[in-house]
N, C-alpha and C positions, 0 to 999 in steps of 0.2 A: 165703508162700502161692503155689501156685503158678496162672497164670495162663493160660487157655483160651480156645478161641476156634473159631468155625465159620464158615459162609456160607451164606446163604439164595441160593437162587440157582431159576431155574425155565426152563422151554424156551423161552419168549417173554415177550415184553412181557405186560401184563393178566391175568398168571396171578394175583396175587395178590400179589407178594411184600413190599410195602411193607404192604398189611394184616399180612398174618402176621409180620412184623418186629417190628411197635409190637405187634399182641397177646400176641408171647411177650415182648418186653421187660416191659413194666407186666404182664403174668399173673406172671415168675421175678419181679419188684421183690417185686409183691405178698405172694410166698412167704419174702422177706425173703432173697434174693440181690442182691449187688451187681453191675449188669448195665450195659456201656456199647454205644454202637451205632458203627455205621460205614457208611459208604455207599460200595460202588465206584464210580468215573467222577465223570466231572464235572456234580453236585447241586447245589443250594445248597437246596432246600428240602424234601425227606424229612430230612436231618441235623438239622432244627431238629422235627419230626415226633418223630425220635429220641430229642432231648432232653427235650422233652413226656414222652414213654412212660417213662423211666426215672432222668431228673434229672442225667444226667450228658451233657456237651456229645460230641457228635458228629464222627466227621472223615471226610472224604473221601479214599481210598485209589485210586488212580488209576495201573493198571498199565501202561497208555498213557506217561504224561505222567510219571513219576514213576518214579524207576531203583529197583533194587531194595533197597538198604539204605535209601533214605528211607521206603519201603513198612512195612519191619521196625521203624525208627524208629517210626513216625506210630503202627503198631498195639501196640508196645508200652509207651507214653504213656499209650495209654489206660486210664483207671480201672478197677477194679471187679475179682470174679473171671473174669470170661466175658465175653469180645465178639462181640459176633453182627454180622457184616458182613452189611449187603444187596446183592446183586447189581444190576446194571442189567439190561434187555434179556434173551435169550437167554444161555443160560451159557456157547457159545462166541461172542456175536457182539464180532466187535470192530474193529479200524478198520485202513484199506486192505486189500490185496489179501489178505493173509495172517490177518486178522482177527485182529492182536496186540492185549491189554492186555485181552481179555476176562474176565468171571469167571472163568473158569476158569485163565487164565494167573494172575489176583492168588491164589487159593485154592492155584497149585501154588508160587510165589513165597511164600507165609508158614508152608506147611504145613499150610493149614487144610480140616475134611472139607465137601463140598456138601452141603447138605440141600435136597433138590427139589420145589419145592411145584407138584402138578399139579394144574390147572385141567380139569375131569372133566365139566363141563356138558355137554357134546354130547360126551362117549366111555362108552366100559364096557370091552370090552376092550382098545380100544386104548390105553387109559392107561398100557398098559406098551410101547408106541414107542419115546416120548421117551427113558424109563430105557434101552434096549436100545440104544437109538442112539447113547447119550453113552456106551454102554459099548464100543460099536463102533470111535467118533473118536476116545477118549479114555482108552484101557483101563487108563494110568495115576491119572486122575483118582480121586482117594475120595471115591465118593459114599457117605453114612455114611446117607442116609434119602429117603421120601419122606415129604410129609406131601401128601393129598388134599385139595383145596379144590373148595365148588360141589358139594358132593356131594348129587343128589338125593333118595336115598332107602336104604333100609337094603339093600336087593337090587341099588343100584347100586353100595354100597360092596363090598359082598361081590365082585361081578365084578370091579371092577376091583384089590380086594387077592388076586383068585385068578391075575389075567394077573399083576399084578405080582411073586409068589413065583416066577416064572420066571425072574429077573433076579438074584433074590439080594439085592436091597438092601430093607431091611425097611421097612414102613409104619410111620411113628411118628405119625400120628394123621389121622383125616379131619374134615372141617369142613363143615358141612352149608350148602346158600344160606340167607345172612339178610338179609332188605332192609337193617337198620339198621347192615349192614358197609361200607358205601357213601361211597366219600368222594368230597366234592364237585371239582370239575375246571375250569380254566379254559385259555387258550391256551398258555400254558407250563408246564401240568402242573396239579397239586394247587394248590388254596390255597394262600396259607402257614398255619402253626400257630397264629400270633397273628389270624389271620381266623376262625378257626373257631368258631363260632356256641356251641357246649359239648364242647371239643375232650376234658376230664378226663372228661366223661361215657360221649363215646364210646369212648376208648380204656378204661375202666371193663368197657363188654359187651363189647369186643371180646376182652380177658382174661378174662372170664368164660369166655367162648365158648371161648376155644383152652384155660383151664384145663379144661374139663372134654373138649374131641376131641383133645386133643395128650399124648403120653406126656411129660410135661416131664423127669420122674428120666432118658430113655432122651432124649431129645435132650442134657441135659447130659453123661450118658457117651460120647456120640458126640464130644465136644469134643475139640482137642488141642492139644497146651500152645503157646504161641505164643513164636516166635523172639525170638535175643536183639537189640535193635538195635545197629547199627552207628553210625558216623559218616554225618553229611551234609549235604549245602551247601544252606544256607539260600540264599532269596532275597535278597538287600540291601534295608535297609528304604527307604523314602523320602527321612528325614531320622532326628534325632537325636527331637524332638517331631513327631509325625504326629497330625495332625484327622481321624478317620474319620466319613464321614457315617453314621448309623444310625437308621434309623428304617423304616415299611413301605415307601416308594419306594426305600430303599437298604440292601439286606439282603443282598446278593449277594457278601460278603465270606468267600472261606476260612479257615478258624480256621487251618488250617497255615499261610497266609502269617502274618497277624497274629499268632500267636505266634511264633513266626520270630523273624519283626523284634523280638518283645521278648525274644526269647533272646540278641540280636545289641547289647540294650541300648537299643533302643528304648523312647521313652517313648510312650503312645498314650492319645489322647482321645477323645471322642464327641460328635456334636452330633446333633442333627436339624433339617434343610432344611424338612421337611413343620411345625414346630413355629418355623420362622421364626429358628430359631437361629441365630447367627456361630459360626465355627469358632474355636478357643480363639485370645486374643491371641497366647499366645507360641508357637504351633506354629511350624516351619519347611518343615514340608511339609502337603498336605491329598489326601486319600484319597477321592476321591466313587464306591463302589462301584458295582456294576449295582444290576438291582431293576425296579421299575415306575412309574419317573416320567412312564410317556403316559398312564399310568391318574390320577394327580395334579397331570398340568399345568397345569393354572386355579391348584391352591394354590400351586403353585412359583412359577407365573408373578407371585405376588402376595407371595409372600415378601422383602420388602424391604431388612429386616435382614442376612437370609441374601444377599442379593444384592451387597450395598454392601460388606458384608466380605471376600465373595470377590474380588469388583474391586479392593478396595485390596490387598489377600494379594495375587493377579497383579501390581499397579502397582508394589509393594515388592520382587517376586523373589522369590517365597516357588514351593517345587515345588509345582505342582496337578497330579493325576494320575486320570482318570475313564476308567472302564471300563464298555461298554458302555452303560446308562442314565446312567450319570456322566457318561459320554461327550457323548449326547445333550441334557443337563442345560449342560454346556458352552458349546453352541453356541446359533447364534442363535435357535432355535425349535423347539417338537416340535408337529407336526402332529398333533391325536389320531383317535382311530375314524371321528368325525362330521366331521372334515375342516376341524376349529376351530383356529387358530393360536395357539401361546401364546408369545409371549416367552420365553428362557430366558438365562441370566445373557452371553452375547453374549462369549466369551473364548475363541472359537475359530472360523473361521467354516465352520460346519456347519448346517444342518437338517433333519431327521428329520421321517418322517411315519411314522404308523401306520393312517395312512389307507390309504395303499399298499402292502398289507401282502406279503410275499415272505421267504421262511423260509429262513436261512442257519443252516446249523448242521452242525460237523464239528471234530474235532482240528485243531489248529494249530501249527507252529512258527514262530517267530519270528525274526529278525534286527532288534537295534536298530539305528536311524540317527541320524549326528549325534549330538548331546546330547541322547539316550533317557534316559528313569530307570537303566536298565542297559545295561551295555557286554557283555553275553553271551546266548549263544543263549538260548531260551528254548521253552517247549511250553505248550501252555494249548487255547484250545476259542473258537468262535462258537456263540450262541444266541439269536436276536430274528428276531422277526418287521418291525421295523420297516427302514423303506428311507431313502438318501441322497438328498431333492429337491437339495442342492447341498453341496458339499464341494472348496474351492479358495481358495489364497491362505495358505496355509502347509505349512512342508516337514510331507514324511511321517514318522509315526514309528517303524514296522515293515515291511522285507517280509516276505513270508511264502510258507508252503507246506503244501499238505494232508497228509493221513496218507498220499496213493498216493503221496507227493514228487512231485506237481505244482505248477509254480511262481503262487503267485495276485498278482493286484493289491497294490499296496503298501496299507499299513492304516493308517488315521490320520493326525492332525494333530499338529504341535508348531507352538505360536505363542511365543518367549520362554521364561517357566517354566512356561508353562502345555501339558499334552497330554493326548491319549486318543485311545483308539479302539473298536472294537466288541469289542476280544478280551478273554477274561477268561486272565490268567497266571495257571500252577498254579505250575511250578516252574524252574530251569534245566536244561537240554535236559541230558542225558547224552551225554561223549562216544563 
């Protein structure tokens, strides 16, 4: 069989594009194609959005942070006949000065065609800019479609599919406003999928909706076959046995690393914090991913179980290793919204408040220090709103530097076997 693949991609943030993702994935399921998703950049919750819509897990494809055969790897792993990547952002923006690892660098990196979902609410004929534009920047780029989103009325589809035969790239379906297309938002984005109050229902109309304004036969021939993989270097796992926390407070775990590490031989377990679990007896390492543990503080703080296991796992020399909320989870305290303090398992000494809230978020590279989980460079990403009230009394465990390669503050803590810090790692840095 052979195997296809495109990307949803749009001129800006809010256009739409994670709606139209989940609605063509569950509208092609529906039709009885086998359909898997992907997300560029660094997500951790449309991918699981993804696997809702069409039943097949989701990976995150990151032309930043991720060299280009791991890229061809990741996406041809993927199940199904067709993968439809989602774009982040604008389809060229992308990080420092030159705006590398944008959609449009991942889509010219796999071979795969743009489809451009424009957000038409307040245009008519200017809906055809954007297309004009990216044909201006980008003249290599193949855009294989537009699809119109927002669209008010049958007089405003017409103008703006008549600016847009100017451009040459054909409309493959418009979408009218529906209140009930609407997904709910909090401070770091979406919901997750497992919060969603009747998530099967909605994604249900929302293929409704795009089966009947979306040309689906002329979106799949827009597709094109997707590259063969290469070779590529895994991350190192933790240990040989690794505890992964999982549950709502800790969900912020890549599937590329995690399979990784059991490509590598890894063996991997599960627990959950929020359900007062130990992490398995015989693990040798323990994984506390990000997530939203300022949002669960009070139950953390009370999980006791969970607490006494981790303390003797540190007292025994077992690796513990917490990333960003893991991070937090860590240390001695997370301060939450209302300015309430909660204990938190006390094995590093940090506290975090979310009370003081200041929003750090940007590409990252890495250098480990000391006895780091790894001994090589590294790329990954910041994203929290929460702040450092105190952070001292153990070495650091990264420095680091932004996407302009400015040099920043060193990152993290290492006390013993125990470390973390606010960064989430995607993968090893290329050299």
């Amino acid at each position: 069989m052979s195997r296809r693949g495109l990307v949803i991609a749009a001129p800006a943030s809010g256009s739409g594009k994670t709606l139209m993702t989940l609605a063509l994935l569950r509208a092609l399921k529906n039709r009885g194609h086998d359909i898997a998703g992907a997300k560029s950049g660094p997500d951790y919750i449309d991918p699981k959005f993804h696997e809702a819509a069409c039943g097949h897990p989701s990976v995150n494809l990151d032309a930043w942070a991720m060299p280009g055969e791991q890229l061809k790897y990741l996406a041809a792993r993927q199940p199904g006949e067709l993968l439809i990547v989602e774009g982040a952002m604008g389809a060229v923006d992308g990080a420092g000065p030159g705006g590398s690892g944008s959609v449009a660098d991942l889509a010219v990196s796999l071979g795969l065609p743009l489809i451009i979902v424009l957000d038409i609410a307040r245009q008519g004929h200017s809906a055809a800019l954007p297309v004009a534009g990216l044909r201006a920047l980008k003249p290599d780029l193949p855009l294989a479609g537009v699809i119109l989103n927002r669209v008010g009325s049958p007089r405003h589809e017409i103008m703006a599919r008549a600016a847009l035969a100017a451009t040459g790239v054909p409309v493959l379906g418009a979408v009218a406003r529906h209140a009930s297309l609407a997904m709910p938002e909090r401070h770091l984005g979406l919901v997750q999928a497992g919060e969603h109050a009747d998530l099967d229902g909605f994604l249900e109309n929302a293929a409704a909706i795009a089966g009947d304004s979306v040309d689906l036969d002329a979106l799949i021939s827009a597709a094109a076959g997707l590259p063969e993989p290469g070779s590529v270097a895994h991350l190192p796992p933790l240990g040989q046995r690794i505890a992964v926390a999982r549950d709502i407070a800790f969900s912020f775990a890549y599937p590329h690393l995690l399979q990784g590490w059991r490509e590598q031989g890894a063996e991997l377990s599960f627990f959950s914090p929020l359900a007062d679990e130990a992490p398995d007896a015989g693990c040798d390492a323990i994984y506390l991913p990000g997530g939203y543990p300022e949002l669960h503080a009070e139950t953390l703080s009370r999980a006791s179980d969970f607490a006494v296991a981790m303390r003797a796992a540190a007292q025994s020399g077992k690796l513990i290793y917490g990333e960003c909320g893991g991070y937090m989870t860590l240390g001695a305290a997370i301060i939450d919204a209302d300015g309430n303090s909660h204990g938190m398992l006390g094995l590093l000494p940090v506290e975090t408040s979310f009370a003081a809230r200041k929003l750090n978020l940007g590409y990252r590279r890495f250098t480990p220090l000391g006895d780091a989980p790894w001994n090589t460079a590294l790329t990954g990403h910041e994203f929290h709103y929460s702040s450092v009230v105190s952070e001292a009394g153990a070495e650091r465990l990264f420095e680091a530097s932004d996407a302009f390669g400015e040099k920043l503050a060193p990152m993290g803590l290492r006390s013993g076997p125990v470390c973390g810090s606010f960064a989430h790692i995607i993968a090893p840095a290329s050299v």
